[in-house]
NUGU-492128 format. One record per residue: chain; y, z, x of N, C-alpha, C, O in turn. Coordinates in steps of 0.02 Angstrom, whole numbers. Each point is the difference from the previous one (the first is absolute). Last residue first. Layout:
<atoms>
 ch   n_c2   n_c3   n_c1  ca_c2  ca_c3  ca_c1   c_c2   c_c3   c_c1   o_c2   o_c3   o_c1
  A      Y      Z      X      Y      Z      X      Y      Z      X      Y      Z      X
...
</atoms>
This chain:
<atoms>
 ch   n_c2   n_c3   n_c1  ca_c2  ca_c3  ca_c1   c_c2   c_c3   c_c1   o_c2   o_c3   o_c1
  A    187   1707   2060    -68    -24    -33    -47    -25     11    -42     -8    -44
  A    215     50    193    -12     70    -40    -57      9    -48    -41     46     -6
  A    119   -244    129    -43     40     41    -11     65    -40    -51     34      6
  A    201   -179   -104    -81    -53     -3    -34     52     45    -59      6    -16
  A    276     49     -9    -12     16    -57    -91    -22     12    -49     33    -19
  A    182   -101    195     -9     97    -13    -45      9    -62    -52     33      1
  A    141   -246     28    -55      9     43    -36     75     18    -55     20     19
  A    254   -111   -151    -63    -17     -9    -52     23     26    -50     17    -31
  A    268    113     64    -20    -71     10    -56     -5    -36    -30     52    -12
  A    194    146    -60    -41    -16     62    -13    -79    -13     20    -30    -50
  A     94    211   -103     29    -49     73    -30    -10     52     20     13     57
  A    -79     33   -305     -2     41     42     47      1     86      1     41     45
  A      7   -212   -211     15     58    -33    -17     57     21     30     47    -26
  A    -88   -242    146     45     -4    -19     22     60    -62     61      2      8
  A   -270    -34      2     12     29     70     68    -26     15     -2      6     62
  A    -70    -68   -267     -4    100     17      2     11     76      6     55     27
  A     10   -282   -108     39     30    -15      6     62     -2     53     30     -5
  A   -207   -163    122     78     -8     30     27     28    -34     45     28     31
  A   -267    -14   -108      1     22     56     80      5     25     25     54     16
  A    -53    -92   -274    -19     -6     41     -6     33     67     25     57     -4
  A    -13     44   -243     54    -41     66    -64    -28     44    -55     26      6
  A     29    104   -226     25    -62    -15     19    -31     72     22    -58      2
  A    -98    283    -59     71    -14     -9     29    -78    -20     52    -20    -26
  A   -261    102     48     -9     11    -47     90      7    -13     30     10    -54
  A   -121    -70    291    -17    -62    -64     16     46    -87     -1    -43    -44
  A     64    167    240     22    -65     12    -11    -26    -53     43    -10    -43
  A   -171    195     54     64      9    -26     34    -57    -10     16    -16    -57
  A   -222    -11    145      8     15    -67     37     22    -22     -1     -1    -61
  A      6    -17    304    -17    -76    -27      5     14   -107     38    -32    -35
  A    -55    225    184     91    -40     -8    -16    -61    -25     36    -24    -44
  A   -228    175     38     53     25    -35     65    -40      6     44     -3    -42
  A   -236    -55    173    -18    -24    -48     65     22    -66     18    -38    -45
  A     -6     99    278     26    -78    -24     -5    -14    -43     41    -39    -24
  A     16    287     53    -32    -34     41     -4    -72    -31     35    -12    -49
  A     75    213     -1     31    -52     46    -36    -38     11     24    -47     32
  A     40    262   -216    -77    -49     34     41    -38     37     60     -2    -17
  A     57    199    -88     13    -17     56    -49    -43     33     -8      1     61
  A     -3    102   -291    -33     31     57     21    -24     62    -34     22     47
  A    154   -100   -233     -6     81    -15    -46     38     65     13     55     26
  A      0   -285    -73     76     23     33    -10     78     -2     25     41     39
  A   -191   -158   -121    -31    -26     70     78     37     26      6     19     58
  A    -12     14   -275    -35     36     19    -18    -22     85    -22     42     39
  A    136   -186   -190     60     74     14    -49     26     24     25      8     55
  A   -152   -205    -83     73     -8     40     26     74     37      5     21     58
  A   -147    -38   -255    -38      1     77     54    -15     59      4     29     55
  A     59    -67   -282     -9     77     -1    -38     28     79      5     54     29
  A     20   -282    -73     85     26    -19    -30     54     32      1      9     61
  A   -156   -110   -135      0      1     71     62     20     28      8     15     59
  A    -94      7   -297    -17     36     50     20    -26     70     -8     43     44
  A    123   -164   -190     17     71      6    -59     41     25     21     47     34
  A    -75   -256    -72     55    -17     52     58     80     10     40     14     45
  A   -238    -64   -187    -38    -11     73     79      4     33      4     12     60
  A     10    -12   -258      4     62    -18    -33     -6     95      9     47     40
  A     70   -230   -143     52     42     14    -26     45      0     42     42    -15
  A   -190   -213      2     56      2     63     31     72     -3     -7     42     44
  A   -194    -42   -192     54    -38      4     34      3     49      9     59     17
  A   -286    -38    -38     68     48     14     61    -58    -21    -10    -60      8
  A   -262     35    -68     54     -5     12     50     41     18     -1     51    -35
  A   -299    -58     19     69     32    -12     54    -16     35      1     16     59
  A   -200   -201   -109    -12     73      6     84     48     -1     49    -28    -26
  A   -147   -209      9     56     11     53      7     69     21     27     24     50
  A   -166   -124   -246    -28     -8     51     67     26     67    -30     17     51
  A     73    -48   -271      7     60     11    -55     17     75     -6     54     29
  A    179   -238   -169    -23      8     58    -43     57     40     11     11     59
  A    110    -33   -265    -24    -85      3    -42     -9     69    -36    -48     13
  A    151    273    -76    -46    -35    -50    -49    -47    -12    -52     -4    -33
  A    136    168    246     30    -50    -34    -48    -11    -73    -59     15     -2
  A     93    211    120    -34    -40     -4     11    -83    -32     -3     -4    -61
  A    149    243    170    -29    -38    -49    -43    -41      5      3    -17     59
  A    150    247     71    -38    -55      4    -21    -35    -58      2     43    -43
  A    162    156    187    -33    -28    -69    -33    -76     30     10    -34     50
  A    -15    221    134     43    -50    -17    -27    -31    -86    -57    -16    -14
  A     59    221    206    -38     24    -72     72    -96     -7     61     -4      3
  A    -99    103    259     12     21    -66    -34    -35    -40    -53    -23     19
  A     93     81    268    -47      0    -75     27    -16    -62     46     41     -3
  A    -28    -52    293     32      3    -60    -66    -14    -47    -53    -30      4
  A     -1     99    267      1    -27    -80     28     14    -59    -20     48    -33
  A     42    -95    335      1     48    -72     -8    -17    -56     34    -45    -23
  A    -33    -56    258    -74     71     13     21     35   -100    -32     42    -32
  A    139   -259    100     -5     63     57    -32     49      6     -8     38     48
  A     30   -146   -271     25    -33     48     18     79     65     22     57     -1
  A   -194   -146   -258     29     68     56     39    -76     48    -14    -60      0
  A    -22     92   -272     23    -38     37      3     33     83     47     36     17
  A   -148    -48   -317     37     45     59      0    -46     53    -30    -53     -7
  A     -1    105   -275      9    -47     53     27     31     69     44     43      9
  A   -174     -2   -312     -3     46    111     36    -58     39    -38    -47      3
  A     72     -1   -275    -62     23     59     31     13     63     49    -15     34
  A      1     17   -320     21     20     66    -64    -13     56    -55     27      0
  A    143   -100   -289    -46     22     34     34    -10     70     44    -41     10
  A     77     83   -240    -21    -48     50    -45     35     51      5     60     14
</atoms>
């Protein structure tokens, strides 16, 4: 399977990697496809690394948040803060 370059900066940093990719058959005007699950483990993988360097800044919590799935009330409730903390951070 074929691989292209995908990358992503948040806060001043750029994740990188090597994501498989395909071309549809019926569709090849759409140019190169990713499947969910492999888009959804690099960001997995961008996750442990934004934990690994200690990033804080908004663009890094808002993309943790969402690649966790939570809303604003529920990570700031799982963090124990209010809404409103969570909305100024980001």
């Amino acid at each position: 399977m074929k691989t292209q370059q995908h990358q992503i900066t948040l806060d001043g940093v750029t994740f990188e990697g090597d994501l498989p990719f395909y071309v549809s058959e019926t569709r090849p005007e759409l140019g190169p496809l990713t499947r969910d699950e492999d888009l959804r483990r690099f960001n997995r993988a961008v996750v442990r690394k934004i934990a690994e360097l200690g990033l804080q800044g908004p663009e890094s919590l808002r993309f943790c948040r969402k690649v966790a799935g939570l809303g604003v009330v529920e990570f700031a409730t799982l963090l124990g803060y209010d809404r409103k903390a969570v909305q100024r951070w980001e």
